[in-house]
C-alpha positions in Angstrom: 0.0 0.0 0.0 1.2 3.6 -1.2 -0.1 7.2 -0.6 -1.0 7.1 -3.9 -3.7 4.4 -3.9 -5.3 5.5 -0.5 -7.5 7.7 -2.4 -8.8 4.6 -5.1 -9.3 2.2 -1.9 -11.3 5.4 0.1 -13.3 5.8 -2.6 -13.7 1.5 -2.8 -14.3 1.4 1.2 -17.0 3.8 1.1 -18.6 1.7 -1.8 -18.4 -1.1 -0.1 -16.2 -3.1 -2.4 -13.0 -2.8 -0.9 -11.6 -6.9 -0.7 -10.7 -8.1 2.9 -7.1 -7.7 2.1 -7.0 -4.5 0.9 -9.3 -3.0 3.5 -6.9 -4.3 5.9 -3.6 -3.4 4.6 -5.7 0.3 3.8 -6.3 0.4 7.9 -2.2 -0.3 8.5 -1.8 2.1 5.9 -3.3 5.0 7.5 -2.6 3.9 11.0 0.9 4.8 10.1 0.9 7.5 7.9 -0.3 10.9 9.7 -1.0 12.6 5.7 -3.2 10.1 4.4 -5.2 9.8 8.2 -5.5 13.8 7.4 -6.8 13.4 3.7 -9.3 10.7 4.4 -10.2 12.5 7.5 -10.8 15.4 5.0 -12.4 13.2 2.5 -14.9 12.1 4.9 -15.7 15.7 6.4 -16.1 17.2 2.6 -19.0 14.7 1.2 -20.8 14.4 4.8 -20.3 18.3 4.0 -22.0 18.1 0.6 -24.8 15.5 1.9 -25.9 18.2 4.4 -25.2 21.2 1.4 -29.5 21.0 0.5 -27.9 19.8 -3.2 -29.6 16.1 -3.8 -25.9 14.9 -5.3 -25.7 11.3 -5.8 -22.9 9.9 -3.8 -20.8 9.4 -7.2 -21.0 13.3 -7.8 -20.2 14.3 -4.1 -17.3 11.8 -4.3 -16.1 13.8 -7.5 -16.4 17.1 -6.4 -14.9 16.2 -3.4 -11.7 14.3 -4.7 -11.5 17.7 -6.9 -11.2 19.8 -4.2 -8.9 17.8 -2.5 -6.7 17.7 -6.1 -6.6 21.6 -5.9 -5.6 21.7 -2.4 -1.9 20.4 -3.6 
């Protein structure tokens, strides 16, 4: 597991079709790594953001407009 795929797996754990092993080396991942604990913690506070935003966004379009954000942040 790299940096670079936590945000493919997030996006796959949030789906719900994440495979055992993968979820599991996602969670050792992040329990070691203090930037990709921030991102998903980001991640996670940006679409329960856009949920509550009135908008009626499926969760594929407040995925994407969240992961854009997060693009332009770097």
């Amino acid at each position: 597991m790299n940096c670079r795929r936590v945000a493919h797996d997030w996006t796959e754990l949030k789906e719900g079709d994440l495979p055992f092993w993968r979820r599991t080396f996602l969670r050792m991942h992040l329990a070691i790594c203090p930037a990709c604990k921030t991102y998903v913690r980001q991640m996670d506070a940006t679409v329960g953001a856009l949920g509550e935003a009135g908008e009626v966004w499926s969760e594929e379009e407040s995925r994407g407009v969240a992961e854009r954000v997060m693009r332009g942040r770097k």
